[in-house]
C-alpha positions in Angstrom: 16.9 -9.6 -6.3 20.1 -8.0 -5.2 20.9 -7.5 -1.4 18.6 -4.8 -0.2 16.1 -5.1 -2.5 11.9 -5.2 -1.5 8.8 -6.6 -2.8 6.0 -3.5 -3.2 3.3 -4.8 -2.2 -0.6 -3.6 -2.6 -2.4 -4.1 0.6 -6.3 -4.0 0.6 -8.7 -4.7 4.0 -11.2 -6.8 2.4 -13.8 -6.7 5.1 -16.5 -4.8 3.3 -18.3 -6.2 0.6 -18.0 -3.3 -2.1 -14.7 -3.4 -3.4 -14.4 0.3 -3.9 -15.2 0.5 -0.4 -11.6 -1.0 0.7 -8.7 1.0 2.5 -5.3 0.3 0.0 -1.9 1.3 1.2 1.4 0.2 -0.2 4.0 -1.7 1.5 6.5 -3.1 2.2 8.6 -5.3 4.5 12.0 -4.1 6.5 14.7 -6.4 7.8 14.3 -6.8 11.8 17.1 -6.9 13.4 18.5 -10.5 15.3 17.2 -8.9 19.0 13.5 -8.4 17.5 13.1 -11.6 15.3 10.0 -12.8 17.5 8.2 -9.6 17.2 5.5 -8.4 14.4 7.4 -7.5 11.4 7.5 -3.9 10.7 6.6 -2.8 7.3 6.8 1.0 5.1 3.4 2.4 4.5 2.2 4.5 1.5 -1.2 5.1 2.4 -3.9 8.1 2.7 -6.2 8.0 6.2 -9.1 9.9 6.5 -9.0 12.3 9.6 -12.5 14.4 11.0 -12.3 17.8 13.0 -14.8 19.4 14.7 -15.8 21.8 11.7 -16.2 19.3 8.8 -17.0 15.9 7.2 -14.3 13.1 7.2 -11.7 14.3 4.8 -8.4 12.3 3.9 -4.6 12.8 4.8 -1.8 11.7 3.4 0.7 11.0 6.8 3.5 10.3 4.8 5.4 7.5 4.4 5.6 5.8 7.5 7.3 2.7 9.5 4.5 0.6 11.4 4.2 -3.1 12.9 2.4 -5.5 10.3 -0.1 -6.3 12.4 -3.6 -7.6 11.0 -6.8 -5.7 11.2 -8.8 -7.7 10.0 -8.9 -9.8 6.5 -6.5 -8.2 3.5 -5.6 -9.5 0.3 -2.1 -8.7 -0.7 -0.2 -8.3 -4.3 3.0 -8.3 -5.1 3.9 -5.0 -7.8 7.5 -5.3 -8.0 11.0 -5.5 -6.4 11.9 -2.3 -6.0 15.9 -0.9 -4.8 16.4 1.3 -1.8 16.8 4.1 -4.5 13.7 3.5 -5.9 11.4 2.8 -2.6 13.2 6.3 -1.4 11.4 7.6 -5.1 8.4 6.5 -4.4 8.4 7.9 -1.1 9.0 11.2 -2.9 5.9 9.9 -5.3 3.9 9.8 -2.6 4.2 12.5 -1.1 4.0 14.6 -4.4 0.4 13.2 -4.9 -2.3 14.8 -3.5 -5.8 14.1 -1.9 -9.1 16.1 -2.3 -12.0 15.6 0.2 -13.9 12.1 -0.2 -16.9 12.4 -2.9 -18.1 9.6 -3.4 -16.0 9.1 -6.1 -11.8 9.7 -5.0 -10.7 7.4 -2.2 -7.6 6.3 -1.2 -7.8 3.6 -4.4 -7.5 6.6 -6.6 -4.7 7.3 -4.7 -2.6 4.7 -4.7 -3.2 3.7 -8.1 -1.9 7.7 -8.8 1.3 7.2 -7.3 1.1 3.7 -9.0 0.9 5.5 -12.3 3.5 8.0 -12.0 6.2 4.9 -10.8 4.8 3.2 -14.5 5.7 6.9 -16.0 9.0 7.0 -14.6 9.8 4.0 -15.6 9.8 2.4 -11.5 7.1 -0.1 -12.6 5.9 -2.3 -15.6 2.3 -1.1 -16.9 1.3 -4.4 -17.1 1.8 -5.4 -13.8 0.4 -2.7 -12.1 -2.7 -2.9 -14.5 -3.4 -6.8 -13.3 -2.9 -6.1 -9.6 -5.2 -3.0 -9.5 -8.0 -5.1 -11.6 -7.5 -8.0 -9.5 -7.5 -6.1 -6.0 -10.9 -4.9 -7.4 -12.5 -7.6 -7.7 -15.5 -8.8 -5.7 -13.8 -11.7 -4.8 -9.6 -10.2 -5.0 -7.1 -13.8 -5.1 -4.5 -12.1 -3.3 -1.9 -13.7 -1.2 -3.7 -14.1 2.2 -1.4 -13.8 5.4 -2.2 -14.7 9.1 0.4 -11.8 9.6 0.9 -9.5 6.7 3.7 -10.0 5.0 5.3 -12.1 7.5 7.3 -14.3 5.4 7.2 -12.2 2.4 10.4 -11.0 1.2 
């Protein structure tokens, strides 16, 4: 891993039960500087929300990538993908942004999603098939083995 490379990771809240029933978002972690080194860290977030108005159902947005604190609500798993360079996190960025939503179903959520922008990273070559295969199957699983943190990401690099 070269100086300014990141570990992608796949977040998922596993509070719920039904594991097509978790939020996912992609992430990673930034460098904080010297002055902020007993704060939360902050991490980049991939990740569609769903948003309601006064005229409709709950339908999802995708905010854009985003810089937030990494702090917990409540349990997650998390999965390493892949070390990405600043070139290609700035890419998938672009991914993300390129892929769209389509009002909740039933059936797309913002799993579909992220394994979307997942997929077109494996098509251009970003990401290894095989790795994004095994941490979509595991972060589906009733019972998902992913790195735990008391603070997300914390002391992942």
């Amino acid at each position: 891993m070269t100086i300014g490379d990141k570990v992608l990771y796949l977040v998922t809240h596993i509070d719920t039960p039904i594991p097509r029933h978790r939020h996912w978002a992609l992430q990673w972690r930034l460098e904080r500087k010297r002055c902020f080194a007993d704060t939360h860290p902050a991490v980049r977030v991939l990740e569609t929300t769903t948003s309601v108005n006064n005229y409709e159902s709950p339908f999802l947005i995708n905010p854009g990538p985003r810089t937030t604190s990494a702090t917990p609500e409540g349990n997650l798993a998390v999965f390493p993908v892949a070390k990405l360079t600043l070139e290609q996190r700035k890419e998938l960025e672009q991914i993300a942004w390129n892929v769209g939503v389509v009002r909740p179903d039933g059936e797309f959520n913002c799993q579909n999603w992220a394994a979307a922008v997942l997929a077109v990273a494996v098509a251009r070559g970003m990401l290894k098939e095989v790795a994004v295969l095994e941490v979509l199957n595991e972060a589906l699983k009733d019972q998902p083995s992913g790195y735990l943190p008391a603070v997300p990401l914390a002391d992942a690099q």
